[in-house]
DOTORGU-50123 format. One line per field, with one value per residue (C-alpha): residue number from 1; residue in three letters; chain; x, y, z. Coordinates in steps of 0.5 Angstrom, whole numbers. Example, Ala and Ser with C-alpha at 12.3 -4.5 7.8 and 13.67 -1.06 7.14 Angstrom:
seq = (1|2) .
type = (ala|ser) .
mol = (A|A) .
c1 = (25|27) .
c2 = (-9|-2) .
c3 = (16|14) .
# end
This chain:
seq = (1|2|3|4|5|6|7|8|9|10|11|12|13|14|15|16|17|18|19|20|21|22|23|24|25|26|27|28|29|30|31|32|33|34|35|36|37|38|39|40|41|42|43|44|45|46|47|48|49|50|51|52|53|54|55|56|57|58|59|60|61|62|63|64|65|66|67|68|69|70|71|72|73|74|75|76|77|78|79|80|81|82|83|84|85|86|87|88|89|90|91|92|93|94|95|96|97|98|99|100|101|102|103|104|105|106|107|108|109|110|111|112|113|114|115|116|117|118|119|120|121|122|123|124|125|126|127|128|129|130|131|132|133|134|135|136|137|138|139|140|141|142|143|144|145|146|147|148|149|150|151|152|153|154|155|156|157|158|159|160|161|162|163|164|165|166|167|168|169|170|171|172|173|174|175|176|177|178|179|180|181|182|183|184|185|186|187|188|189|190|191|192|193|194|195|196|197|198|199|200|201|202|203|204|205|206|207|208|209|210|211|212|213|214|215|216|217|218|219|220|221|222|223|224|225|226|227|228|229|230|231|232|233|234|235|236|237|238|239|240|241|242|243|244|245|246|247|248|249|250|251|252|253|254|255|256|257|258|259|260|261|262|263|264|265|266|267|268|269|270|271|272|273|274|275|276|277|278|279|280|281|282|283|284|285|286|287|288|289|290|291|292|293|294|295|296|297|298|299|300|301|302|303|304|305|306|307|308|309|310|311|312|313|314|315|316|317|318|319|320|321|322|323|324|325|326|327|328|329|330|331|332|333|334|335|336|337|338|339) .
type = (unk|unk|unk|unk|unk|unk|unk|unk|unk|unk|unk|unk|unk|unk|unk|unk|unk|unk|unk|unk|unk|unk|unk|unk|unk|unk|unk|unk|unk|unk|unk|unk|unk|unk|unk|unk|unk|unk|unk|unk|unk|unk|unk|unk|unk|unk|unk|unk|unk|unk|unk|unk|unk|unk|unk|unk|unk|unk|unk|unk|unk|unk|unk|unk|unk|unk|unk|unk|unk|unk|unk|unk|unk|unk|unk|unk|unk|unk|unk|unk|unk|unk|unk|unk|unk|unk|unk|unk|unk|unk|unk|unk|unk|unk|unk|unk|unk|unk|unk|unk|unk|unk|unk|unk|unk|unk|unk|unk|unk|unk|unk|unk|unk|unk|unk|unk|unk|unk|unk|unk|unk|unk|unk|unk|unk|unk|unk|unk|unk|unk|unk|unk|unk|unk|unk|unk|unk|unk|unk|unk|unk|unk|unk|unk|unk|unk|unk|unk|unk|unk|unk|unk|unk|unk|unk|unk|unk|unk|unk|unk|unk|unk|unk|unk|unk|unk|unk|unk|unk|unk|unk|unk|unk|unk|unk|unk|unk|unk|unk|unk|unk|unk|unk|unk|unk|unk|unk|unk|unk|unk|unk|unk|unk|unk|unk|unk|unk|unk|unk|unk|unk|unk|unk|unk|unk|unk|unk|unk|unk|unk|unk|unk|unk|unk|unk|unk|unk|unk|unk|unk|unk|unk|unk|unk|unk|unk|unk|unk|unk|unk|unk|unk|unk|unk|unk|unk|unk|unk|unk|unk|unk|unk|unk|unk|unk|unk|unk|unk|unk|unk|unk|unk|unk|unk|unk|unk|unk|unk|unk|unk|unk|unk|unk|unk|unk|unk|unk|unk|unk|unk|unk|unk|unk|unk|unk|unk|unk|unk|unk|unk|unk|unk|unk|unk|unk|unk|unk|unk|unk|unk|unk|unk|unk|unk|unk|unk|unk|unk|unk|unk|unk|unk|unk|unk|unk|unk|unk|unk|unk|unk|unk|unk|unk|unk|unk|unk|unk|unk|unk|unk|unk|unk|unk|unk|unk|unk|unk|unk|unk|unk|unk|unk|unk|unk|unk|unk|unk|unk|unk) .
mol = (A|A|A|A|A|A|A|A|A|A|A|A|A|A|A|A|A|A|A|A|A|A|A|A|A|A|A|A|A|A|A|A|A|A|A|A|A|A|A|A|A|A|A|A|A|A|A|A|A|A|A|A|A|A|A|A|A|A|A|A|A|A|A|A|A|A|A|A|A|A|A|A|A|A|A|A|A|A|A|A|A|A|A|A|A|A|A|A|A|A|A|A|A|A|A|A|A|A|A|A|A|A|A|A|A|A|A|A|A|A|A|A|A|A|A|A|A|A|A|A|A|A|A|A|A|A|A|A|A|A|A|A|A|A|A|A|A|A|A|A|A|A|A|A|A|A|A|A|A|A|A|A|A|A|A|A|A|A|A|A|A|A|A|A|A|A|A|A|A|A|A|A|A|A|A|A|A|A|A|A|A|A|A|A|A|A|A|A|A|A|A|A|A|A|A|A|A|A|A|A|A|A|A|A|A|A|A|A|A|A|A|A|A|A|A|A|A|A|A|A|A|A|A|A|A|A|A|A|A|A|A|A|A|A|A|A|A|A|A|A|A|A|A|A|A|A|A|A|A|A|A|A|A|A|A|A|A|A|A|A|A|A|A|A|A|A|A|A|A|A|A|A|A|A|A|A|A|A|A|A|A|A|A|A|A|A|A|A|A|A|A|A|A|A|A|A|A|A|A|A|A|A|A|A|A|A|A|A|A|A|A|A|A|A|A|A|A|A|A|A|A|A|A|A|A|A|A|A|A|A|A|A|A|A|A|A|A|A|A) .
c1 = (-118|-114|-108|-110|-103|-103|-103|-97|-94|-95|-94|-87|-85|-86|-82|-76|-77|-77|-71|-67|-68|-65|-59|-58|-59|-54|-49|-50|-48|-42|-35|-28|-28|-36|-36|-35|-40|-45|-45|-45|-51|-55|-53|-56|-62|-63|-62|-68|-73|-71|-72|-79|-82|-80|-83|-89|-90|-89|-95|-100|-98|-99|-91|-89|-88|-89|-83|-81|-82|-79|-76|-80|-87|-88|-88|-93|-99|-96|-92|-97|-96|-89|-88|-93|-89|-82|-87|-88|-82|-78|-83|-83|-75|-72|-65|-63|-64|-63|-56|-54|-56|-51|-45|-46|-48|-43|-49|-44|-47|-51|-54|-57|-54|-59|-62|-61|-67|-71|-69|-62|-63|-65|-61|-54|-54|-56|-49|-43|-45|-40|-36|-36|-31|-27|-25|-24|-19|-16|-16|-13|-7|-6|-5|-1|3|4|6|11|14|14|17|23|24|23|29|32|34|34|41|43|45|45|51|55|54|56|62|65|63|67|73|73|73|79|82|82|83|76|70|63|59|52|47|40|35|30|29|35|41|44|45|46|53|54|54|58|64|64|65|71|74|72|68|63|56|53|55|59|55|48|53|53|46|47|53|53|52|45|42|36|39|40|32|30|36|33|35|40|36|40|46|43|38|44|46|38|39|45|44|37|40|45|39|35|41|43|36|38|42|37|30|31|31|26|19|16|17|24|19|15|22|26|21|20|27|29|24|22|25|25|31|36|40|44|42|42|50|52|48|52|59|58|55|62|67|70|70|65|67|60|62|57|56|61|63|66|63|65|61|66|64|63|68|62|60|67|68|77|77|78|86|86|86|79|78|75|68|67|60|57|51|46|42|40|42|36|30|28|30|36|41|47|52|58|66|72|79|81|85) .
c2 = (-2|2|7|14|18|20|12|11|16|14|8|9|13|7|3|8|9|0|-1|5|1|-5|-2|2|-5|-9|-4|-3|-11|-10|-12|-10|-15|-15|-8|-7|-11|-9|-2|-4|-9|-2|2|-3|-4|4|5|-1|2|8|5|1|7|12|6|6|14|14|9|13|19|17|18|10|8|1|-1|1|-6|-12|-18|-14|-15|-9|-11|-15|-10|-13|-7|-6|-13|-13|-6|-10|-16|-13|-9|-15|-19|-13|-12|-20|-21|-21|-18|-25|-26|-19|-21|-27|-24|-18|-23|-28|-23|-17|-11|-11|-18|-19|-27|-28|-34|-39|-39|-44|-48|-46|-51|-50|-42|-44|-48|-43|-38|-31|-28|-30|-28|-23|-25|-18|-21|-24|-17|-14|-19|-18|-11|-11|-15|-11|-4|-9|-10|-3|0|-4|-4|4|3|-1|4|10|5|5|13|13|14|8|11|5|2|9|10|2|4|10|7|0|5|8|2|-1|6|6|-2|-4|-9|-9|-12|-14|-11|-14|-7|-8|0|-2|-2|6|3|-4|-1|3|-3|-8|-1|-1|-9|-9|-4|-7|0|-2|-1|1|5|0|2|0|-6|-8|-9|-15|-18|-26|-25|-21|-25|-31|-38|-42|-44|-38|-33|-30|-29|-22|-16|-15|-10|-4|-4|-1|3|6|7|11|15|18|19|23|27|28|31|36|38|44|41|37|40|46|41|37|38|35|35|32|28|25|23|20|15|14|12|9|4|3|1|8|10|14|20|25|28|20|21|27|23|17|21|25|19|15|20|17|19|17|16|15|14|15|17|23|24|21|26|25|27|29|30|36|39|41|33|29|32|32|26|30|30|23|20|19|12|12|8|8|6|6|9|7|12|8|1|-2|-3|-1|6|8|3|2|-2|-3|-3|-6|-6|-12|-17) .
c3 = (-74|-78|-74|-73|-74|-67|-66|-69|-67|-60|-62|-64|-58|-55|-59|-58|-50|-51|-55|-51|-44|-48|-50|-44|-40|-45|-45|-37|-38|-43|-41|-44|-49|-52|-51|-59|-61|-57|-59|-66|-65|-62|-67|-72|-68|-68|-75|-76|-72|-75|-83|-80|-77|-83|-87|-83|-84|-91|-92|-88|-91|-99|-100|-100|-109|-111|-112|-104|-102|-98|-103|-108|-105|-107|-114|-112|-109|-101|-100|-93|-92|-92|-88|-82|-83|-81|-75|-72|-72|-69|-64|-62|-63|-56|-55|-54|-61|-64|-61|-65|-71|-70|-67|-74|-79|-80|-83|-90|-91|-96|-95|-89|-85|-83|-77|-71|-70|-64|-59|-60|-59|-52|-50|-52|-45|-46|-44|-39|-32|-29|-23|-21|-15|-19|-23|-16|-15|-21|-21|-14|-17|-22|-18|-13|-19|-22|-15|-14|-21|-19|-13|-16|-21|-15|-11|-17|-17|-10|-6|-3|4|8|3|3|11|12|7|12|18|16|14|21|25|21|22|30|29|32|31|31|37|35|40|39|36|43|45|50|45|47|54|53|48|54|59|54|53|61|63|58|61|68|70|75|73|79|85|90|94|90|87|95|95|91|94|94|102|101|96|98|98|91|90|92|87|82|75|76|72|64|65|60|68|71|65|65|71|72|67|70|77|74|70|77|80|75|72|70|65|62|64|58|53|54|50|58|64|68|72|67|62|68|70|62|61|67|66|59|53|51|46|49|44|46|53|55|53|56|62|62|60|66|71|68|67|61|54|48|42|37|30|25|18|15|23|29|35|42|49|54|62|65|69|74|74|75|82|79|75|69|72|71|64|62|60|52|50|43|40|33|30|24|22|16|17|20|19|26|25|30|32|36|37|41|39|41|41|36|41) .
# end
């Protein structure tokens, strides 16, 4: 049955809406490295349904000559055949095939390549499978990679704080002749400093009266002797008397009540600062010497809290405070007299 020109119209309407489904799915498909090859193949398969369906009009409406042919069929009266014979074989190439041609064939080629036979076609994969999990991967490791060469180069601008603290705090212990006691970075090392600065100049930690409580005469016998509590314990603990006895110079500034930071400090490993120094100064009566970078501050007792000890030599306890030299945050360590 001869096509009317509604037909073939529709007929090429969907010719197009066929071959533009293929392309979307082979550029969908596309990787990084096939992608320029794959728009190349669909340019070409574009402009040859365009070529056919121009051809195919022309010869509906009179305008086709004879010497518009395929091969030169047309010289031969098979134009009609030669036009019917590119319809069919476009319409029944898959994009497999499509594919090999474009690949091996550059469109500037005038000899056309031989075809592989059928049974080798078949046998060659239409294309690699992605390994979509594989690409994240990679992908993820190339973020890592670039993150950390930004972060190098960020470091790389960066002041060293943690080298310049260490270099003055170094030049302050040989100035004062002192060295570095290592205490462990635990929460408990303000008070544990504290409590190594006393027992080198033999100040009790606690009270007599609260040190009798744990006199050899009032402990359980040998079997029963528990492992007596670290001495940062009493160290807490003293300070947080001290707090509860004179809360008003404490209580303004804090961001919570006496009641609730007491127990916090005396109990837990909560970091002690400032206010745990005035404290300990005070509960102590001794002086101390806090080392840090650019200065050396020193917290004295308070007149209204030595009860006259301030007429006697104050004994001097010296610490040193890290800002930056671990990784922890904040530090303290202990400093003693060399010899």
């Amino acid at each position: 049955m001869e096509e009317t020109l509604e037909t073939i119209q529709a007929r090429h309407r969907k010719e197009q809406r066929d071959l533009q489904s293929r392309i979307t799915n082979k550029k969908k498909n596309a990787t990084k490295k096939t992608r320029k090859g794959v728009n190349d193949e669909c340019a070409e398969l574009e402009r040859q349904l365009r070529e056919r369906q121009e051809r195919e009009l022309a010869v509906f409406n009179g305008e086709a000559d004879g010497e518009e042919g395929d091969g030169g069929d047309a010289a031969d009266g098979k134009e009609d055949d030669g036009t019917e014979a590119i319809s069919t074989r476009l319409e029944d190439a898959s994009l497999s095939d499509v594919t090999t041609a474009v690949t091996t064939k550059p469109t500037t080629e005038k000899h056309p390549q031989p075809q592989q036979p059928p049974a080798q076609q078949q046998q060659q994969p239409a294309g690699k499978k992605r390994n979509r999990q594989k690409e994240r991967l990679a992908r993820r490791a190339a973020e890592q990679e670039a993150a950390a060469e930004a972060a190098e180069a960020e470091a790389a601008g960066m002041t060293d704080h943690r080298s310049i603290e260490k270099t003055y705090l170094l030049r302050e212990f040989e100035a004062n002749d002192l060295v570095e006691k290592e205490i462990r970075p635990d929460g408990h090392c303000l008070f544990a400093a504290v409590a190594d600065q006393l027992e080198q100049r033999r100040i009790p930690l606690l009270p007599v009266s609260e040190a009798g409580d744990s006199s050899p005469s009032s402990q359980p016998s040998a079997p029963q002797q528990q492992q007596p509590p670290p001495p940062y314990r009493a160290v807490r603990k003293r300070a947080t008397d001290y707090m509860e006895a004179h809360p008003d110079d404490f209580a303004p500034f804090l961001d919570e009540p006496l009641s609730s930071y007491v127990p916090k400090i005396r109990d837990t490993a909560e970091w002690g600062g400032q206010l745990e120094l005035a404290a300990l100064a005070n509960a102590y009566g001794v002086e101390i010497k806090v080392v840090q970078d650019g200065r050396t501050e020193t917290i004295e007792p308070s007149t209204s809290g030595n009860g006259g000890a301030e007429e006697q030599p104050r004994e001097r306890i010296w610490l040193a405070y890290y800002r930056h030299g671990y990784g922890l945050g904040e530090h303290y360590n202990s400093l003693r007299k060399k010899g």
